[in-house]
C-alpha positions as CSV (number, residue, x, y, z in Angstrom):
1,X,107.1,138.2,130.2
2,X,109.3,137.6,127.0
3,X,111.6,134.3,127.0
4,X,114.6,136.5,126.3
5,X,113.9,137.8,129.9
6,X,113.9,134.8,131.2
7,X,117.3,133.3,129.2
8,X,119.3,136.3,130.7
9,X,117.6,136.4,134.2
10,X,119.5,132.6,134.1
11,X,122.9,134.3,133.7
12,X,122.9,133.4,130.0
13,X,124.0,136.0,127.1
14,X,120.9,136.4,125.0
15,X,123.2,137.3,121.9
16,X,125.0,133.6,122.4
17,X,121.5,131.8,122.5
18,X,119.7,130.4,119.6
19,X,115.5,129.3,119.9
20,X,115.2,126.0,117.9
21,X,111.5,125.4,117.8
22,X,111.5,121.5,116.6
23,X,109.5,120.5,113.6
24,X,109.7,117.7,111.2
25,X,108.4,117.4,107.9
26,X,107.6,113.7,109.3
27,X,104.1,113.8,110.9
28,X,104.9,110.7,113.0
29,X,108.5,112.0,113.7
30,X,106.4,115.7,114.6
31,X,104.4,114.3,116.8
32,X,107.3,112.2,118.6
33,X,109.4,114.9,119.6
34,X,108.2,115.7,123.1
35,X,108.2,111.9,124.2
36,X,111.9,111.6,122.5
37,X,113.3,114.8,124.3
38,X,111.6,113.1,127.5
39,X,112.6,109.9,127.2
40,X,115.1,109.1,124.7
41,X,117.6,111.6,125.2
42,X,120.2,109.7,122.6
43,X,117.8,110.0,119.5
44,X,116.4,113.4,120.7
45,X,120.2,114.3,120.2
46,X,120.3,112.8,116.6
47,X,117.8,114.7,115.7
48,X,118.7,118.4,116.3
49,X,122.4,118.3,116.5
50,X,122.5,118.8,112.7
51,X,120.8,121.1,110.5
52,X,121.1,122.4,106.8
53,X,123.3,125.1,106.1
54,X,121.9,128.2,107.0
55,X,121.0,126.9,110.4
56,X,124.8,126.0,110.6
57,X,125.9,129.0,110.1
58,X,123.7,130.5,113.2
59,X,124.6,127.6,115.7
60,X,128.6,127.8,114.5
61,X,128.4,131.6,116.1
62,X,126.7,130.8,119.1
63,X,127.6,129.3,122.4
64,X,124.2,128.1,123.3
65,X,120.6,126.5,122.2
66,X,117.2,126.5,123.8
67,X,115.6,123.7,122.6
68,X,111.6,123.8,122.1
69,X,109.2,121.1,121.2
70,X,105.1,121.0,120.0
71,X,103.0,120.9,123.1
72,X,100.4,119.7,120.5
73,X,98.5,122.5,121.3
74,X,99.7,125.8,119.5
75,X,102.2,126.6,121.6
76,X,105.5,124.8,122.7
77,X,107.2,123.5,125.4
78,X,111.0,123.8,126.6
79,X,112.9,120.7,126.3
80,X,116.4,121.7,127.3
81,X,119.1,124.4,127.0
82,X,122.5,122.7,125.6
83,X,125.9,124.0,125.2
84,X,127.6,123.9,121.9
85,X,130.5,122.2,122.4
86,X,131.8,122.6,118.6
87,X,131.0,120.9,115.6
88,X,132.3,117.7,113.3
89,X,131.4,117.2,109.8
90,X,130.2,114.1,108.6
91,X,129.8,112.8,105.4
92,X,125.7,112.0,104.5
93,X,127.0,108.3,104.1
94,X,128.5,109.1,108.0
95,X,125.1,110.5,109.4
96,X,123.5,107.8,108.1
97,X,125.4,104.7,109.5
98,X,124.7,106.9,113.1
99,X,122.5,103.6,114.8
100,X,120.7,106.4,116.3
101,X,119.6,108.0,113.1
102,X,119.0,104.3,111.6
103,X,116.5,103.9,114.3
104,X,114.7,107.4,113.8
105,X,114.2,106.4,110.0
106,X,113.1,103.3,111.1
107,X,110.4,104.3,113.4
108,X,109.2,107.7,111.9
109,X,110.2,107.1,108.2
110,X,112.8,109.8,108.9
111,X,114.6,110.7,105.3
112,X,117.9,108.9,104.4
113,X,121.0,111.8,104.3
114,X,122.5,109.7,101.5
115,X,119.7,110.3,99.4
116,X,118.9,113.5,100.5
117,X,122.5,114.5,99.8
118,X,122.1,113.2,96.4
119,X,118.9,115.2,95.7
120,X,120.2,118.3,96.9
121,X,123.8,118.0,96.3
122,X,124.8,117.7,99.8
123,X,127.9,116.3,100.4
124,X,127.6,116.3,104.3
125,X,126.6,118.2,107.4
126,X,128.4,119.7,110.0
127,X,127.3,117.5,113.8
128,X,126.9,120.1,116.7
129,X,128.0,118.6,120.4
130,X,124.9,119.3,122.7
131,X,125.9,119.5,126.3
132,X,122.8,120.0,128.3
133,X,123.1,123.1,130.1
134,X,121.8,123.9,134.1
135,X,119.8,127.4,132.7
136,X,116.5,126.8,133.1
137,X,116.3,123.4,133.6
138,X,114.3,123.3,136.4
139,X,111.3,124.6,134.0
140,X,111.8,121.5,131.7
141,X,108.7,120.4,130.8
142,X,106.7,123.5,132.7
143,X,107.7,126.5,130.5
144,X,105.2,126.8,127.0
145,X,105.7,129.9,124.9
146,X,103.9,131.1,121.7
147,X,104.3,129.9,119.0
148,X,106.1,133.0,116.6
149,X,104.3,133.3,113.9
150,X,107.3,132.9,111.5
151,X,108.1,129.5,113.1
152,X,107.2,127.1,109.8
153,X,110.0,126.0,107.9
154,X,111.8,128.6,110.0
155,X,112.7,127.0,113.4
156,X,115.8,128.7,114.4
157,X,115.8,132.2,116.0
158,X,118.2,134.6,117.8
159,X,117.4,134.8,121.4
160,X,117.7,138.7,121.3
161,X,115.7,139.4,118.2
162,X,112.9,136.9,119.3
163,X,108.9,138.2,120.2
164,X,108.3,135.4,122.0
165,X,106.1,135.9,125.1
166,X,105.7,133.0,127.9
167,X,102.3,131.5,128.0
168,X,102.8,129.3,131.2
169,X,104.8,128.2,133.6
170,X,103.0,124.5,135.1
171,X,103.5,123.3,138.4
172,X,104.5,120.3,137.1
173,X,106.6,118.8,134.4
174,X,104.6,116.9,131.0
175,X,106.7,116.9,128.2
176,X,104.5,114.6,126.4
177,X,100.6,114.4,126.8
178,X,98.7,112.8,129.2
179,X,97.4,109.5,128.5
180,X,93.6,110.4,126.3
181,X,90.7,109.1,128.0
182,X,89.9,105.3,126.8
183,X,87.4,105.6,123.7
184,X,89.8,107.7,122.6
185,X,92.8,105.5,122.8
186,X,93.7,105.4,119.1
187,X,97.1,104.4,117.7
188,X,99.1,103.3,114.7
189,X,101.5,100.5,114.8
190,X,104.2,103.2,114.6
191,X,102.7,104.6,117.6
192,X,102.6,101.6,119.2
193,X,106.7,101.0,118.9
194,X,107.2,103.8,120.8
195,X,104.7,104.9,123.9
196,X,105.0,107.3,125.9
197,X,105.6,105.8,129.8
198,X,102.2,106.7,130.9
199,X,100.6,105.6,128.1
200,X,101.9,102.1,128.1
201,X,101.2,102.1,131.6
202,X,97.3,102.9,131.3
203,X,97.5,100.1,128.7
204,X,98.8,97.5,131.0
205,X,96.1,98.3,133.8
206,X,93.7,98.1,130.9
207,X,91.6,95.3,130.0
208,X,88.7,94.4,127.8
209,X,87.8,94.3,124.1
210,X,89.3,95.6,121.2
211,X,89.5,96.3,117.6
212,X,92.0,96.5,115.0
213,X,91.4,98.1,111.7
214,X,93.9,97.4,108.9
215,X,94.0,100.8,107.0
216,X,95.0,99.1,103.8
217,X,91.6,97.6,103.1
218,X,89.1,98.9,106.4
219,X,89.2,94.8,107.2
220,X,88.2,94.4,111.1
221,X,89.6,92.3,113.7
222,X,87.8,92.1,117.3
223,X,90.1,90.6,120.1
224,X,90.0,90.8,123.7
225,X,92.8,91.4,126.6
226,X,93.3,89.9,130.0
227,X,95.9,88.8,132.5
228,X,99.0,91.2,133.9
229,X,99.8,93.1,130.9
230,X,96.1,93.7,129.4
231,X,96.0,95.8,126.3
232,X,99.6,96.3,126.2
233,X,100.5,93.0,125.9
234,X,98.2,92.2,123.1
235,X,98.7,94.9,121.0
236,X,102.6,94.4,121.4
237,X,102.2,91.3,119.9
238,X,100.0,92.0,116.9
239,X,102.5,94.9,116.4
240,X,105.2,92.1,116.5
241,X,103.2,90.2,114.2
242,X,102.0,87.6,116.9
243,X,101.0,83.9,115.0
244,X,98.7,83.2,117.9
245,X,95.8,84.8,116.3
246,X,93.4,84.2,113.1
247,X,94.9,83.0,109.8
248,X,93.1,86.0,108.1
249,X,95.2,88.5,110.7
250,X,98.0,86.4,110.3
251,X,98.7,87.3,106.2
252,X,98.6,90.8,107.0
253,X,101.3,93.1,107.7
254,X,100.9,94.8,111.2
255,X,102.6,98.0,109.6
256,X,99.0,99.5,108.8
257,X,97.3,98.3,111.9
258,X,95.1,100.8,113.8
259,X,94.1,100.0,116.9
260,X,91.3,101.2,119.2
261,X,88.9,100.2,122.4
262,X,85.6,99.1,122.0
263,X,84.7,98.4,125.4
264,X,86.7,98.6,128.8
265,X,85.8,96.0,131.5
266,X,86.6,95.9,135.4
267,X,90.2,94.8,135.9
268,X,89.2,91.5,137.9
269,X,86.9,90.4,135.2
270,X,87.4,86.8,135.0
271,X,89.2,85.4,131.4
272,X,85.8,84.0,130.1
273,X,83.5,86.7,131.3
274,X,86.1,88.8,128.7
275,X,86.1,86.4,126.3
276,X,81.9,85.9,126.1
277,X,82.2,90.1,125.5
278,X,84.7,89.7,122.7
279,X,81.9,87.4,121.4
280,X,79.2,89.4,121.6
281,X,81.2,92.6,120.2
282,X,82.5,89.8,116.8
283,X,78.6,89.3,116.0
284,X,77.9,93.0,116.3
285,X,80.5,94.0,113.9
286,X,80.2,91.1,111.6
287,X,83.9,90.2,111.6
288,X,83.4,86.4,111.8
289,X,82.1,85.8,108.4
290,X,83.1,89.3,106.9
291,X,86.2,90.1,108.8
292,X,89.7,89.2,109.9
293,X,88.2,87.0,112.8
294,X,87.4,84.1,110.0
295,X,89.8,81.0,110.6
């Protein structure tokens, strides 16, 4: 079955739809997409209701979107069908005083408009008003198509012009990824700032030992995690830039922290049976006298 099919069999026009398959040039911002479009429907807004100008002058012409996002997989994933509800321009300086936009840079390292205006000679972008729209919204989540094999740097197709065949429809909804198996529970502190729900909920039932790696020099740091909030809470605070830990971690700025599990113990492991592991784990990787567990 072809997704035009399926956009007209839900009473839409297929010549007033354009397919936006998502991509940033922002590997962090790529890979945040799914959860955004899931989760944070406000910055998942910021994001595609503008565009440069040749994708303006599709979306000014059409009535509709159907919005797609990497499933991480090679193929993507539908995240909504909006109305466009007509357009505003804004000024780069305008687009970039948006809180929401502010946030997106801060997070993902998203590119400023001012200077992106200044580099291409941009004086502003026209902002499109994304209504979500009923048509297919039940398959949220469950409807992945291929991937066309023009969609690069080209994101934006016309829905009657498009070879885009359905791969699946799920039974249920997952926008973003299930939660990896443990050992392979790897994040930056970018990643950290912005979990997925069931990932920060795995964290929280999570405890044991763990280790940091600070990407700017391979330094180590072993800790371990107990009480109600486990892993989560620890690794919130070392993203927050916690005091409560060595002097050596201290100094160092949690931006380039990477943080993994070495070893996962039962949930109603007593604090100082987790703390004699996080011990043993120290020695092993020699991070008290050659590491970031010094004081």
């Amino acid at each position: 079955m072809q997704l035009s099919a399926l956009i007209a069999a839900a009473g839409l026009d297929i010549s007033d739809v354009a397919v936006m398959f998502h991509v940033s040039d922002k590997p962090l911002l790529n890979q945040a997409l799914p959860r955004l479009a899931e989760e944070e429907p406000d910055l998942f807004d910021a994001f595609q209701n503008q565009h440069g100008p040749l994708v303006e002058a599709t979306l000014i012409k059409r009535g509709h979107i159907a919005s797609f996002v990497t499933s991480g997989i090679g193929d993507y994933v539908l995240a909504g069908v909006f109305t466009i509800a007509g357009s505003t321009f804004q000024t780069m300086a305008e687009l970039d005083a948006d809180p929401r936009r502010q946030e997106l840079q801060r997070r993902y390292g998203d590119t400023s408009f001012v200077a992106f205006g200044l580099e291409q000679g941009v004086a502003g972008r026209h902002v499109f008003h994304l209504v979500p729209h009923p048509a297919l919204a039940e398959l949220i989540g469950r409807l992945r198509v291929k991937k066309p094999a023009k969609a690069s740097r080209n994101y934006r197709f016309l829905a009657e012009n498009l070879d885009c065949p359905v791969v699946e429809i799920t039974r249920n909804r997952q926008l973003t990824p299930p939660p990896p198996d443990w050992r392979d529970f790897i994040l930056s502190s970018s990643e950290m700032r912005s979990l997925p729900r069931d990932w920060a909920a795995r964290l929280r039932e999570w405890r044991g030992i763990y280790l940091i790696i600070d990407q700017q020099d391979r330094m180590a740091y072993v800790g371990s995690a107990y009480g109600t909030q486990n892993l989560l809470a620890r690794w919130q605070a070392h993203v927050a830039g916690d005091k409560g830990v060595t002097k050596e971690l201290a100094m160092r700025d949690p931006a380039g922290f990477r943080f993994s599990i070495l070893e996962r113990t039962s949930p109603d492991l007593d604090r100082d049976a987790v703390i004699a592991l996080e011990q043993t784990w120290k020695r092993r990787l020699d991070t008290l006298d050659h590491g970031l567990n010094r004081n």
